[in-house]
N, CA, C and O atoms as a GROMACS GRO file, in nm:
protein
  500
    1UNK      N    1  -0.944  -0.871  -0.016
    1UNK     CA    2  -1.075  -0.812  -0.033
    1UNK      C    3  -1.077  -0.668   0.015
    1UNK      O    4  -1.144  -0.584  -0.046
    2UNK      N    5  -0.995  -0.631   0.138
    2UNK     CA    6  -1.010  -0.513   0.196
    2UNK      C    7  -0.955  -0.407   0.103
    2UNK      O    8  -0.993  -0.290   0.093
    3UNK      N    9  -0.840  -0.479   0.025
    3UNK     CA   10  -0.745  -0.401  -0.108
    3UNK      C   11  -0.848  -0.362  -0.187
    3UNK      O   12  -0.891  -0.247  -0.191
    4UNK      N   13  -0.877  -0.425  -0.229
    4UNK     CA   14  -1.028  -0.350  -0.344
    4UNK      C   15  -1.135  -0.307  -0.269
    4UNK      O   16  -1.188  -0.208  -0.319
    5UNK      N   17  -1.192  -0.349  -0.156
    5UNK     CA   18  -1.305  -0.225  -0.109
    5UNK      C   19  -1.218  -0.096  -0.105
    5UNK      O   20  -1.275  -0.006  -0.167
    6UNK      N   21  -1.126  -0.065  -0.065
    6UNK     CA   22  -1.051   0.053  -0.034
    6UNK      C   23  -1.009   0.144  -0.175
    6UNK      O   24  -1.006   0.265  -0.196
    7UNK      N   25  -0.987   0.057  -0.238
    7UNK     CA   26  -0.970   0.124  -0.404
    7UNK      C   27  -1.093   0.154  -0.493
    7UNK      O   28  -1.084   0.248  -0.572
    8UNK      N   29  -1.183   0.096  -0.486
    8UNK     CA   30  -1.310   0.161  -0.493
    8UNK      C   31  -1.378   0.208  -0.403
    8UNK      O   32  -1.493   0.234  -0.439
    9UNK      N   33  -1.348   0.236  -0.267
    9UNK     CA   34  -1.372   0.371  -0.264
    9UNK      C   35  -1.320   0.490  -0.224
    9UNK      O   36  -1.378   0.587  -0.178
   10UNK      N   37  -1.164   0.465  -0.256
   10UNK     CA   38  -1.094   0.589  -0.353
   10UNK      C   39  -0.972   0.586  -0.241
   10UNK      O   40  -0.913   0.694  -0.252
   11UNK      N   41  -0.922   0.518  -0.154
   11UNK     CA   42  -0.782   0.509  -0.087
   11UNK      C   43  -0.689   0.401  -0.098
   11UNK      O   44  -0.715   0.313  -0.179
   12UNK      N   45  -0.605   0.395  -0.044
   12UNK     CA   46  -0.516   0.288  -0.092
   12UNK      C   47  -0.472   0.238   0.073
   12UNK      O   48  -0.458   0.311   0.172
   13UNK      N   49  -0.454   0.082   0.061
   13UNK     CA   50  -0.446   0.038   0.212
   13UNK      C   51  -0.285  -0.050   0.200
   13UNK      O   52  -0.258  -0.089   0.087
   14UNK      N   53  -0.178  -0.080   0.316
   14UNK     CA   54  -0.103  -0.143   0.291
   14UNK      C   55  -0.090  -0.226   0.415
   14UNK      O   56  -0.160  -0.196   0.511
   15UNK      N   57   0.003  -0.338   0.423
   15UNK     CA   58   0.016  -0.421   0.565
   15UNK      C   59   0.090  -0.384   0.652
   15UNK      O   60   0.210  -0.357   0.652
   16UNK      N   61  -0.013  -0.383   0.751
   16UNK     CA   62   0.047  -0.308   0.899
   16UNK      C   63   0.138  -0.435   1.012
   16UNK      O   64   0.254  -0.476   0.999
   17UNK      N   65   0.043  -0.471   1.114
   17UNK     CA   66   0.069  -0.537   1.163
   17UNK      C   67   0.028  -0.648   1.170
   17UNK      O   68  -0.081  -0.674   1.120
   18UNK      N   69   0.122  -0.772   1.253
   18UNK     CA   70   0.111  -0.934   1.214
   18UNK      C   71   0.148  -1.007   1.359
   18UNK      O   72   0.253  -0.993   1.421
   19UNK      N   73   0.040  -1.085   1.395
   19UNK     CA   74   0.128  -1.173   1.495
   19UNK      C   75   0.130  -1.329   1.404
   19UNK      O   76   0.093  -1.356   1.290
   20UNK      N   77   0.186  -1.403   1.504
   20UNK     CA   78   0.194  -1.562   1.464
   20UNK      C   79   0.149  -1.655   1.585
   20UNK      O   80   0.177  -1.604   1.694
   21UNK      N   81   0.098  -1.753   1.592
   21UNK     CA   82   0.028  -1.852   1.674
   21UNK      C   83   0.182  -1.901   1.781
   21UNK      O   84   0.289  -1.924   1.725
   22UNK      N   85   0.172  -1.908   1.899
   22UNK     CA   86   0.274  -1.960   1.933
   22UNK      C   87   0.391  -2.097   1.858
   22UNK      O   88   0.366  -2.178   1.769
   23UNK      N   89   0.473  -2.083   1.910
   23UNK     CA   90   0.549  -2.186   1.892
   23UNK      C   91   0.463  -2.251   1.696
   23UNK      O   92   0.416  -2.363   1.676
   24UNK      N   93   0.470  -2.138   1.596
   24UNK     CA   94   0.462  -2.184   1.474
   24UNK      C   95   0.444  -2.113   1.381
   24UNK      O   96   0.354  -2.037   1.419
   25UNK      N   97   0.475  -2.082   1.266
   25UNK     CA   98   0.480  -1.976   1.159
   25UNK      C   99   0.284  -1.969   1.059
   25UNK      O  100   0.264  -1.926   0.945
   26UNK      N  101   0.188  -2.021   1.146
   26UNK     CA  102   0.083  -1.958   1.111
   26UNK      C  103   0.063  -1.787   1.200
   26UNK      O  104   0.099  -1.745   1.310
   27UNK      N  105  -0.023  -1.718   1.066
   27UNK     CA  106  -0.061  -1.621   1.154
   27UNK      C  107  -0.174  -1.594   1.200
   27UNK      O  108  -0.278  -1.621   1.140
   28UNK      N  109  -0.165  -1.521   1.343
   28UNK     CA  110  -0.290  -1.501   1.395
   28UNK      C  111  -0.376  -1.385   1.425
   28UNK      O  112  -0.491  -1.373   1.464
   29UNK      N  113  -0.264  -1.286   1.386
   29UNK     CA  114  -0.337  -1.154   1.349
   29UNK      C  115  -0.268  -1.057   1.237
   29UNK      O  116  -0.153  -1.029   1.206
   30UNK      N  117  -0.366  -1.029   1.203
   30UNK     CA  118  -0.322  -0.923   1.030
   30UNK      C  119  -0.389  -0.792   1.088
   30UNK      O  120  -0.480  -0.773   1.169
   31UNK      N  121  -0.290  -0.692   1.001
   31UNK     CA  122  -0.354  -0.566   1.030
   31UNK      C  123  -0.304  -0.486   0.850
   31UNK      O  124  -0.199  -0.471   0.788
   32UNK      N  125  -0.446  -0.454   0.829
   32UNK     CA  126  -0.429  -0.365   0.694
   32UNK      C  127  -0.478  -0.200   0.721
   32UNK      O  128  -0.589  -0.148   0.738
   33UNK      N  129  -0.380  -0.162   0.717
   33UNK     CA  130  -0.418   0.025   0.766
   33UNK      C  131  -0.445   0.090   0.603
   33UNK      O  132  -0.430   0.048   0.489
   34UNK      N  133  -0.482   0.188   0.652
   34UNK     CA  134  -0.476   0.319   0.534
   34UNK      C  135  -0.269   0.344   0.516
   34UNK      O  136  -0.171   0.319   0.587
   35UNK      N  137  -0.289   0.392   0.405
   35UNK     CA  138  -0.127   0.434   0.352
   35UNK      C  139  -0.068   0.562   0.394
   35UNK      O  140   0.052   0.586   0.389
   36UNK      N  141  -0.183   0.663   0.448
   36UNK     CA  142  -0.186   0.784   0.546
   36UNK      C  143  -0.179   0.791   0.677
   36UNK      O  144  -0.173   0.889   0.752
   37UNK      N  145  -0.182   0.642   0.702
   37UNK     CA  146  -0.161   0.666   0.855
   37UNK      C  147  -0.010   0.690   0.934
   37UNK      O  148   0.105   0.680   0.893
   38UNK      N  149  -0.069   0.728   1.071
   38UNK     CA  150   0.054   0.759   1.124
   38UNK      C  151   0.107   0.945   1.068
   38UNK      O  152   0.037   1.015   0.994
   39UNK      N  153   0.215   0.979   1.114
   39UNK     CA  154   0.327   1.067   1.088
   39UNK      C  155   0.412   1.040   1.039
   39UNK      O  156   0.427   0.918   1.045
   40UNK      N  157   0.517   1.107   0.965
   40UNK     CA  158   0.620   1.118   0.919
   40UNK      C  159   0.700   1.160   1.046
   40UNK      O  160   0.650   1.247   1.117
   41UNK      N  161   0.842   1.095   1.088
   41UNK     CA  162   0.928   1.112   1.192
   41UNK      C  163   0.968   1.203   1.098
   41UNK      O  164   0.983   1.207   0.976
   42UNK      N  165   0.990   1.332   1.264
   42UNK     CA  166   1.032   1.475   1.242
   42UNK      C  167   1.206   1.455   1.109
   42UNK      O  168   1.260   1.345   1.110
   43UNK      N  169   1.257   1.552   1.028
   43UNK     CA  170   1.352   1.542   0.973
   43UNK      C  171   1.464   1.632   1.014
   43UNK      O  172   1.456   1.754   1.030
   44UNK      N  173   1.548   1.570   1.026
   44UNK     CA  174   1.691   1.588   1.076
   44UNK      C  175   1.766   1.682   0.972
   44UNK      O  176   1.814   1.653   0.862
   45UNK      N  177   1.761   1.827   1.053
   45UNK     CA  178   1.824   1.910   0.937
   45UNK      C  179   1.941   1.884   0.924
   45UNK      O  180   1.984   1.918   0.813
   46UNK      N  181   2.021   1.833   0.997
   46UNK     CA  182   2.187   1.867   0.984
   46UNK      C  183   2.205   1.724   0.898
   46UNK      O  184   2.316   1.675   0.921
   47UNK      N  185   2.099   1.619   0.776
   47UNK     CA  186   2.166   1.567   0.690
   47UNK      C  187   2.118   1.646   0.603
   47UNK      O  188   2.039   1.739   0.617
   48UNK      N  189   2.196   1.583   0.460
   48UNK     CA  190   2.158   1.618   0.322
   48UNK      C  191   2.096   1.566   0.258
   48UNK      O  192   2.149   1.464   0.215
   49UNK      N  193   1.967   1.589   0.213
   49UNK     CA  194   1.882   1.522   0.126
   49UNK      C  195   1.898   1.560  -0.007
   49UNK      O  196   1.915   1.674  -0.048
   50UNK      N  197   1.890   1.427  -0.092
   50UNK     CA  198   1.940   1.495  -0.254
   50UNK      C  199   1.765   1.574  -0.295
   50UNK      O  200   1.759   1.653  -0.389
   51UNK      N  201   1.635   1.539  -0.212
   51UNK     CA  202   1.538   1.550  -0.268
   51UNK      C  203   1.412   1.565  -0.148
   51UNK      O  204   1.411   1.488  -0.052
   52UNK      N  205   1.313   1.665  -0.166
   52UNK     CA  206   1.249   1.665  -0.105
   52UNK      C  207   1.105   1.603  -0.085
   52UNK      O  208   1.022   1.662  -0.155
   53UNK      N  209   1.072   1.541  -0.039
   53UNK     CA  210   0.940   1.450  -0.048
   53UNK      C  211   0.825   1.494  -0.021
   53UNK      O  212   0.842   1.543   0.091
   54UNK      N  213   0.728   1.509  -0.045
   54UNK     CA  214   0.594   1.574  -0.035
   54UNK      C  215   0.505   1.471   0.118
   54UNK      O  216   0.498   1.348   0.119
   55UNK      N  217   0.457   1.548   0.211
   55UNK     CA  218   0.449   1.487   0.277
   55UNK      C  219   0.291   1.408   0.332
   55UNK      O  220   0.231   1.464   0.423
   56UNK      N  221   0.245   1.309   0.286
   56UNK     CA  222   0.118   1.302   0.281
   56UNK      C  223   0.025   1.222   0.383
   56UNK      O  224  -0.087   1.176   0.362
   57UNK      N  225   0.088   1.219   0.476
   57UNK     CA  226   0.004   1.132   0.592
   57UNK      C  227  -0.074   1.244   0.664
   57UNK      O  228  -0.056   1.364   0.684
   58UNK      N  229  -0.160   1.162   0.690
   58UNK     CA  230  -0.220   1.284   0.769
   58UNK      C  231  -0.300   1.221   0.915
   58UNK      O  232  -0.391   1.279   0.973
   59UNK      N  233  -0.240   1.093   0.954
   59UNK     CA  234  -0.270   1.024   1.056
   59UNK      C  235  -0.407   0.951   1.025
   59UNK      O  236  -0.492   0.958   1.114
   60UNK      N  237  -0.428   0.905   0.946
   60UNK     CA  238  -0.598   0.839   0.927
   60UNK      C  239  -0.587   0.721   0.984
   60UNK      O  240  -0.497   0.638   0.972
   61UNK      N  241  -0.684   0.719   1.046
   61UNK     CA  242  -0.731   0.595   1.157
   61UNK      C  243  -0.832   0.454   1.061
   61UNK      O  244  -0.892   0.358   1.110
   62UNK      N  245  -0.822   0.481   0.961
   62UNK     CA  246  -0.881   0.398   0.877
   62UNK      C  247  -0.799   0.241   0.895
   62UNK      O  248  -0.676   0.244   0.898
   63UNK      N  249  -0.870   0.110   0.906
   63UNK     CA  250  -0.775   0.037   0.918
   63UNK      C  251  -0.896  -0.127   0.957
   63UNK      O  252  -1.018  -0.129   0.973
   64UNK      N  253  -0.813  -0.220   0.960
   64UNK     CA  254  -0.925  -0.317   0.938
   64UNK      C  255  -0.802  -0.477   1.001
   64UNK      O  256  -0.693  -0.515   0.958
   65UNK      N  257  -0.895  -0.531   1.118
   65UNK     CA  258  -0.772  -0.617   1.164
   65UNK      C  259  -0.849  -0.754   1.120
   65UNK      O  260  -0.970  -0.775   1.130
   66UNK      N  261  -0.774  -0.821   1.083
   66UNK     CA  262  -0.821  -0.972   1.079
   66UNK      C  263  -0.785  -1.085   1.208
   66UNK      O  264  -0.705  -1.041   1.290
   67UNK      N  265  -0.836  -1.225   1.232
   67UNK     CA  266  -0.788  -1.253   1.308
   67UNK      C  267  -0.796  -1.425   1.233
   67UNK      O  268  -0.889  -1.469   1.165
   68UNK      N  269  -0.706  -1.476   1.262
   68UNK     CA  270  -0.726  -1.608   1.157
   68UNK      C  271  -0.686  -1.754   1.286
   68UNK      O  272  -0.584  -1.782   1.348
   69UNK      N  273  -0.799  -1.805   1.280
   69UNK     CA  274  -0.783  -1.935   1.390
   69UNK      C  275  -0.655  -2.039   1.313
   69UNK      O  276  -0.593  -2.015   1.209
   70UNK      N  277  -0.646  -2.121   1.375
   70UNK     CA  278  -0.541  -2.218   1.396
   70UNK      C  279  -0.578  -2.298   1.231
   70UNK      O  280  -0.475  -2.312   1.165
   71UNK      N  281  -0.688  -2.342   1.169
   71UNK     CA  282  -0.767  -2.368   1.048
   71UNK      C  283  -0.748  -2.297   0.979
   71UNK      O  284  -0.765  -2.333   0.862
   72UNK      N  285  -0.717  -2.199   0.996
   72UNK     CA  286  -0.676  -2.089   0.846
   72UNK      C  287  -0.824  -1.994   0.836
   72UNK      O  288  -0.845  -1.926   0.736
   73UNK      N  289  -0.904  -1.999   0.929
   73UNK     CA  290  -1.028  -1.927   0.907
   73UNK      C  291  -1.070  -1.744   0.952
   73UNK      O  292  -1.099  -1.700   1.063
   74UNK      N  293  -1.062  -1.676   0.832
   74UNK     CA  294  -1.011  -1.553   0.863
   74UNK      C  295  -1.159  -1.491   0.895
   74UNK      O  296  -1.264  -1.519   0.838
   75UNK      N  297  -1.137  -1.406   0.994
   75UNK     CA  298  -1.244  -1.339   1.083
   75UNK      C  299  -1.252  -1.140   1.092
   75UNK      O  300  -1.138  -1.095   1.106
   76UNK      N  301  -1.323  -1.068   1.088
   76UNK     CA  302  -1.313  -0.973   1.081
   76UNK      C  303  -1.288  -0.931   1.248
   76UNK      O  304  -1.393  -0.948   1.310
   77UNK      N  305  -1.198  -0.892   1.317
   77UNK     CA  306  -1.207  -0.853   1.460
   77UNK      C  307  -1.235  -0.667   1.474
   77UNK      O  308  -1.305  -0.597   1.547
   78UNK      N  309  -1.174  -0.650   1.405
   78UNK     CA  310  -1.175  -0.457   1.430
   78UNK      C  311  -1.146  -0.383   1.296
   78UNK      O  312  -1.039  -0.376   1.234
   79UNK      N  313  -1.283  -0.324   1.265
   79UNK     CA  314  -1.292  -0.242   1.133
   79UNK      C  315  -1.304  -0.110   1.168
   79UNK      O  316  -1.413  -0.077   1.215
   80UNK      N  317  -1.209  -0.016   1.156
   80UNK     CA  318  -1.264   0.139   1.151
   80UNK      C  319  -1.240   0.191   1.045
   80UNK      O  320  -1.126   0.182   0.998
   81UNK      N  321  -1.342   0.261   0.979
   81UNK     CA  322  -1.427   0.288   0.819
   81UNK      C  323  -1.339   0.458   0.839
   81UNK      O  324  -1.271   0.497   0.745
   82UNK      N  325  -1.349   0.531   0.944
   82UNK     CA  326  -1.338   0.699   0.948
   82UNK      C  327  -1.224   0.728   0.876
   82UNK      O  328  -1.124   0.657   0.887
   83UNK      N  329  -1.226   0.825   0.804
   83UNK     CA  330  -1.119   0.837   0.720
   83UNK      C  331  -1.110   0.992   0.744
   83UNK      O  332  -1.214   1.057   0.759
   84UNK      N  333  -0.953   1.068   0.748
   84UNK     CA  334  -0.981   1.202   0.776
   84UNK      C  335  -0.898   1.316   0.660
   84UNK      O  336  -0.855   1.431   0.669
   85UNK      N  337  -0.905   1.183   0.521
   85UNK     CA  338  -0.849   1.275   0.421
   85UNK      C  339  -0.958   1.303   0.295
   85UNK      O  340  -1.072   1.290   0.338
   86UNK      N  341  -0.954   1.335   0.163
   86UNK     CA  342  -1.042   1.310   0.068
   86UNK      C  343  -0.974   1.214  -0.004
   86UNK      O  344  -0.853   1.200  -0.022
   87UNK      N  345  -1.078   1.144  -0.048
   87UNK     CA  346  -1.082   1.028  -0.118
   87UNK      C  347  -1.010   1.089  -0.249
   87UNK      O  348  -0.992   1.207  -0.280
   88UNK      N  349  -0.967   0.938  -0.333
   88UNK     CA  350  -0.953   0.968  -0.482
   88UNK      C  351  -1.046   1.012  -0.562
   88UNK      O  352  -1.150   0.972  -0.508
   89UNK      N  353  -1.083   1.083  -0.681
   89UNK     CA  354  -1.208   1.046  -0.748
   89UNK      C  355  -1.192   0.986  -0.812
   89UNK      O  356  -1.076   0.962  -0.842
   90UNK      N  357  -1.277   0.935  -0.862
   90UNK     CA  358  -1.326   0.785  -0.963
   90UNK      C  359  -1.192   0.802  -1.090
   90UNK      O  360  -1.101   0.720  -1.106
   91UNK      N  361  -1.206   0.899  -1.152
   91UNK     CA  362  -1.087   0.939  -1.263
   91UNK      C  363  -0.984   0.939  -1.228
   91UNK      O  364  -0.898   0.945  -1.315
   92UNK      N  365  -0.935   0.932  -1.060
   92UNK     CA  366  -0.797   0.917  -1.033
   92UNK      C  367  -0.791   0.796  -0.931
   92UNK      O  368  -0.712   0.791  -0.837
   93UNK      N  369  -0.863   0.723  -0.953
   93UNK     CA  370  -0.859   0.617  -0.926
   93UNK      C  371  -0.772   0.498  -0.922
   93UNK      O  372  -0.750   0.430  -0.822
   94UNK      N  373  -0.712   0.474  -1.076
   94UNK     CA  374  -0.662   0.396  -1.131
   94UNK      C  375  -0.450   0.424  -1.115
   94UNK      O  376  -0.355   0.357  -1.154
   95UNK      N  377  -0.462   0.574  -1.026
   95UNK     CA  378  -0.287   0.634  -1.016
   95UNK      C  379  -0.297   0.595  -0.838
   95UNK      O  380  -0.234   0.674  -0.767
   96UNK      N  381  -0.374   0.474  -0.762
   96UNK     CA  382  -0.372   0.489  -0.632
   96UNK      C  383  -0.217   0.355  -0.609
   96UNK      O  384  -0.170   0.273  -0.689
   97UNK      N  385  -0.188   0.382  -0.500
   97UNK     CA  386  -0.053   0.276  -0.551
   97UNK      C  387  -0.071   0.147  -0.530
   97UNK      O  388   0.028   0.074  -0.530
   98UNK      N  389  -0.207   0.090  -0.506
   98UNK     CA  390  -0.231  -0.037  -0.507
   98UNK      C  391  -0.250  -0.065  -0.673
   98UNK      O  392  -0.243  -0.177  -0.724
   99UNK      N  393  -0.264   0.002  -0.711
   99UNK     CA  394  -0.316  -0.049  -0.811
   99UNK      C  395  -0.218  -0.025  -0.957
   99UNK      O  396  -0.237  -0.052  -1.076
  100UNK      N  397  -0.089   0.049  -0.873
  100UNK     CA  398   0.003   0.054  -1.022
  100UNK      C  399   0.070  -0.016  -1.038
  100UNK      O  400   0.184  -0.007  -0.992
  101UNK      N  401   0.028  -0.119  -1.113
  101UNK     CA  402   0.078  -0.260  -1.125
  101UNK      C  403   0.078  -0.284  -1.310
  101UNK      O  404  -0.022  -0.273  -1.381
  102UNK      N  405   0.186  -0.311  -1.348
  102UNK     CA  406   0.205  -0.362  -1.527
  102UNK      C  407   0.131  -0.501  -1.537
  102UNK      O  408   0.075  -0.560  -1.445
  103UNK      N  409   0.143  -0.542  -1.677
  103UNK     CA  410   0.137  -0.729  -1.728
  103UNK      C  411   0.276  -0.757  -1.712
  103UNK      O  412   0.377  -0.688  -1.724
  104UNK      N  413   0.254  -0.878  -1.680
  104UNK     CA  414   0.392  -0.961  -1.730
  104UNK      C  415   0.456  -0.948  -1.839
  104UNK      O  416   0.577  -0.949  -1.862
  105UNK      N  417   0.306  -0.928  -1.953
  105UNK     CA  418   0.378  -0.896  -2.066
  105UNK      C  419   0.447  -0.763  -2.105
  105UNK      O  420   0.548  -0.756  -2.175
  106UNK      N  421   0.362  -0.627  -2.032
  106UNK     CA  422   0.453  -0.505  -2.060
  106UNK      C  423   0.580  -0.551  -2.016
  106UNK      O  424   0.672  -0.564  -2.097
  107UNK      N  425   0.596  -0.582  -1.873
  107UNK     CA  426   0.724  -0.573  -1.776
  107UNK      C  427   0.840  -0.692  -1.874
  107UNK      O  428   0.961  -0.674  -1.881
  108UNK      N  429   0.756  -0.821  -1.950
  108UNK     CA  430   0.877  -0.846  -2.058
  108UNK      C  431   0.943  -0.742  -2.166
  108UNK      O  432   1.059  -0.717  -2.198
  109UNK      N  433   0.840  -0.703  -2.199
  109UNK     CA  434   0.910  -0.599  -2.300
  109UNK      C  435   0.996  -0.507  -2.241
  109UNK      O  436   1.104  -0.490  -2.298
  110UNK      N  437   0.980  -0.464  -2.170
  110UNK     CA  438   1.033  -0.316  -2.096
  110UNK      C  439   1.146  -0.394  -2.056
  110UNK      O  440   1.243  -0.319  -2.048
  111UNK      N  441   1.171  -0.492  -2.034
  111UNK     CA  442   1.317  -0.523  -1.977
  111UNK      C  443   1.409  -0.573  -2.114
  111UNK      O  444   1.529  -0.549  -2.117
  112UNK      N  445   1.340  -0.645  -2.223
  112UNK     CA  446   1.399  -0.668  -2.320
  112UNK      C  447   1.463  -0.523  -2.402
  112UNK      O  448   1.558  -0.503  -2.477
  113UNK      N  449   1.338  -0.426  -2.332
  113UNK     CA  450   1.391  -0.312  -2.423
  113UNK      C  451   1.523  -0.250  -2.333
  113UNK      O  452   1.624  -0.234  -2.402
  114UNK      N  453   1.531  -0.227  -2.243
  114UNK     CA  454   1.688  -0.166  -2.143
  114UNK      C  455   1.766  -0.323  -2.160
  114UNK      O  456   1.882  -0.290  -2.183
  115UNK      N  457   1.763  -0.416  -2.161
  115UNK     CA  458   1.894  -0.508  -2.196
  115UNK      C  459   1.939  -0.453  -2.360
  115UNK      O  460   2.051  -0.429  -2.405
  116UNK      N  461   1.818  -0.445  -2.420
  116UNK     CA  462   1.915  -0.341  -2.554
  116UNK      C  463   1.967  -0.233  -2.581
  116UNK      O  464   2.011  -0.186  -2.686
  117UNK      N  465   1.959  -0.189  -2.462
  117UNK     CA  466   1.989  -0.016  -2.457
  117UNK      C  467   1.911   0.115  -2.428
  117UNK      O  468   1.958   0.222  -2.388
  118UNK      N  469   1.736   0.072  -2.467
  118UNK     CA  470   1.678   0.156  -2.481
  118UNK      C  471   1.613   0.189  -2.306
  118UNK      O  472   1.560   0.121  -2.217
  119UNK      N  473   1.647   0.311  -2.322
  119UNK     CA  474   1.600   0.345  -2.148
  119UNK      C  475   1.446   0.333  -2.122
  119UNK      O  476   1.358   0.367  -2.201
  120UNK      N  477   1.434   0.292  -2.026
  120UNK     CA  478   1.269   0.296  -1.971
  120UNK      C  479   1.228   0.442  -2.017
  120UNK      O  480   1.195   0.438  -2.135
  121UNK      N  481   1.223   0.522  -1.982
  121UNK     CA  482   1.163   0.655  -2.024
  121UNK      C  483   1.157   0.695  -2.148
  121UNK      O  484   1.078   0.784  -2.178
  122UNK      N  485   1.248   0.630  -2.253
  122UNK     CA  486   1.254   0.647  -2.385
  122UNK      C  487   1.122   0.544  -2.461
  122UNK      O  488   1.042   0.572  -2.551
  123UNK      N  489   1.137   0.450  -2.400
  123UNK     CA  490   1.031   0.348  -2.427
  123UNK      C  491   0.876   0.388  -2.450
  123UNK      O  492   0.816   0.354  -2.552
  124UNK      N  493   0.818   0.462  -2.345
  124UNK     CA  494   0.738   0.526  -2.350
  124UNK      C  495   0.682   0.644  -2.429
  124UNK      O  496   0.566   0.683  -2.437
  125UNK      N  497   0.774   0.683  -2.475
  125UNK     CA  498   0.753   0.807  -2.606
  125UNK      C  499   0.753   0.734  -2.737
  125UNK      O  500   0.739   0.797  -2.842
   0.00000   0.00000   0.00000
């Protein structure tokens, strides 16, 4: 649910952090942040990068924790809404990376088409 409030209204959220209930593989806390949060660890000049990455965090505190009892009953514990970037607009909405997702049916074709040869990028033209 938090995936689509966040995409309408214009950011994209991914999974942060997780605990588990003692002694058992339920969980008992979820954490869904903004995709901006945090820093990028400083970069190490003395490797070689084939490519340079654009760098887009900008530390947003946006983020939303769940807390789920032993029943499976999920609870809102800590919501912070503040966001310290600009949103998508509505028209760029649909390029947020939650949401770039194919059909089953494109993603059949597209693979039938590179087992025959034809490259993904060719496909598209």
């Amino acid at each position: 649910m938090y995936c689509y409030y966040a995409h309408n209204i214009g950011f994209s959220v991914r999974k942060d952090h997780h605990c588990y209930w003692p002694n058992s593989r339920k969980i008992r806390l979820k954490d869904f942040v903004c995709l901006k949060v945090r820093f990028k660890k400083g970069i190490d000049l003395n490797t070689k990068l084939k490519y340079k990455k654009f760098n887009t965090r900008t530390g947003c505190p946006a983020m939303i924790r769940f807390s789920i009892d032993f029943d499976g009953v999920w609870n809102i514990q800590k919501c912070i809404e503040i966001r310290n970037h600009e949103l998508a607009r509505p028209e760029d909405q649909h390029l947020l990376k939650l949401c770039r997702n194919i059909s089953d049916e494109k993603a059949f074709v597209l693979k039938s088409m590179t087992e025959t040869g034809i490259r993904t990028i060719d496909a598209f033209t």
